[in-house]
C-alpha positions in Angstrom: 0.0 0.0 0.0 1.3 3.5 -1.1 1.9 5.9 1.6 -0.1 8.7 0.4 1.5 11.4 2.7 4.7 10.7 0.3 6.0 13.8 -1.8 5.5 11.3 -5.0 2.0 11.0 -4.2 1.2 14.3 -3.4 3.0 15.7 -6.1 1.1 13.2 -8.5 -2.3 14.0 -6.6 -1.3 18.0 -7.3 -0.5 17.0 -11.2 -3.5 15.1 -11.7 -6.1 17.3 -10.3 -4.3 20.4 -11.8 -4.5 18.5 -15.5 -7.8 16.6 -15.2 -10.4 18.9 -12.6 -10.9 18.3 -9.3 -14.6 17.1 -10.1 -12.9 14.2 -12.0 -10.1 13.2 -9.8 -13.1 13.4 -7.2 -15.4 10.7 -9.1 -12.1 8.7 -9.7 -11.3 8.6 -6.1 -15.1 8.0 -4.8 -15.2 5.0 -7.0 -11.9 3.7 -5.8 -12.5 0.1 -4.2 -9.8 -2.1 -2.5 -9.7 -4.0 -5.4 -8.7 -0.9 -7.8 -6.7 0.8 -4.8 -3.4 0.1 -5.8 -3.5 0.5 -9.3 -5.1 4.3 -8.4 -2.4 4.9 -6.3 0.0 3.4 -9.0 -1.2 5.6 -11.5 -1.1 8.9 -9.0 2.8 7.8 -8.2 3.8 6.9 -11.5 2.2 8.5 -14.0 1.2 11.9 -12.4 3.6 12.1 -9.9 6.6 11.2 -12.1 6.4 11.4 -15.8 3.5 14.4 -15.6 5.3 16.0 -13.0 8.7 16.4 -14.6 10.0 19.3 -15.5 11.3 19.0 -19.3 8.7 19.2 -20.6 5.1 21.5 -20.6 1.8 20.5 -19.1 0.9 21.3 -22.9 3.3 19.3 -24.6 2.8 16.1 -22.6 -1.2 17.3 -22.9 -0.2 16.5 -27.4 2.0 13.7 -26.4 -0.5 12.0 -24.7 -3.3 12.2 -26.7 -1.2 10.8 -29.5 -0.1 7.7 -28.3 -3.6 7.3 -26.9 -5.0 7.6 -30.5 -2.6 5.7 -32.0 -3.5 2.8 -29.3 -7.0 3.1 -29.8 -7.7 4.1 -26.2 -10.9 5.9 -27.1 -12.3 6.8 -23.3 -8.4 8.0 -22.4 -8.0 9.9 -26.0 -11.5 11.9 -24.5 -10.5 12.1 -20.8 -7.5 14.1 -22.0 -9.3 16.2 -24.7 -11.3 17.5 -21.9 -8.2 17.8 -20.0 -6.8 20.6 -22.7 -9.0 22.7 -21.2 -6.3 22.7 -18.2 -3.2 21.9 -19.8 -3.3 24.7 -22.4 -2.7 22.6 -25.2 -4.9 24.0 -28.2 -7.8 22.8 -31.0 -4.8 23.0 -33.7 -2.2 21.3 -31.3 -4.8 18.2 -31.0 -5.3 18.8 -35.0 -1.3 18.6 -35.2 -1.1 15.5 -33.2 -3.7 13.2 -34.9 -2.2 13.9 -38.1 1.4 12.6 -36.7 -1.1 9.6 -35.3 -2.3 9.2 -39.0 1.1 8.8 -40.8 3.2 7.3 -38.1 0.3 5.0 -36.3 -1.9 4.7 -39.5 -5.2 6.6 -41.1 -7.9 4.6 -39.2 -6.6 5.3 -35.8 -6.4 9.1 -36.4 -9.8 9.3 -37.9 -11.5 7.4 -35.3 -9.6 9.7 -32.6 -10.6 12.9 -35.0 -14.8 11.6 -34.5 -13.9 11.6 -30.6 -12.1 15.0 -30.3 -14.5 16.6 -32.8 -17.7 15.2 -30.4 -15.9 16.4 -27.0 -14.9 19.7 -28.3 -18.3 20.0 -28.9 -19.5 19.0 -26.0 -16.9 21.8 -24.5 -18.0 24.2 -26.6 -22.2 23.7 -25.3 -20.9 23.5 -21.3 -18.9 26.9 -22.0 -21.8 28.3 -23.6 -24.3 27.3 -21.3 -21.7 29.0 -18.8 -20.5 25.8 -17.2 
């Protein structure tokens, strides 16, 4: 069991609710179980509190990083958890655009226009929420 007073795992607990909202780290950790437990607090170590957390590179960068090699693995609920997440991470409409094209000739032309149908429908769905003033 993680020791969740440890400067990894607040650091990656920081990262992740600074990239992904407080409402959805929230709903994360209220459905944590004891049988998901360690993998949650594997991911907040490892992948928040680490890679996210170092300093080479941008929150906006790894925001287009991300999102690629989620495309290009067909991880369709993870390429739109971290669309939404661009709204925190600063990365942009044409920085997602720039990234699913490298997905399309490096990872092939399916992947990238499934992950296109999946940014185009949460972008919309951001675009309704702002509008709607949420």
């Amino acid at each position: 069991m993680t020791d969740r007073s440890s400067d990894r795992y607040r650091q990656g607990m920081a990262t992740r609710r600074a990239v992904l909202g407080d409402a959805h780290v929230d709903r994360a950790q209220s459905a944590t179980t004891e049988f998901d437990q360690p993998f949650q607090e594997l991911i907040t170590e490892a992948a928040w509190g680490h890679v996210w957390s170092r300093p080479a590179l941008t929150k906006r960068e790894r925001s287009i990083v991300t999102i690629a090699l989620l495309a290009a693995l067909g991880q369709d609920e993870e390429v739109a958890m971290h669309v939404r997440a661009t709204a925190n991470t600063g990365a942009t409409r044409e920085d997602i655009c720039e990234a699913l094209l490298h997905v399309a000739i490096y990872a092939g032309v399916p992947a990238a226009n499934h992950a296109i149908k999946i940014a185009k429908q949460i972008l919309g769905e951001m675009d309704a929420a702002r509008a709607k003033g949420e």
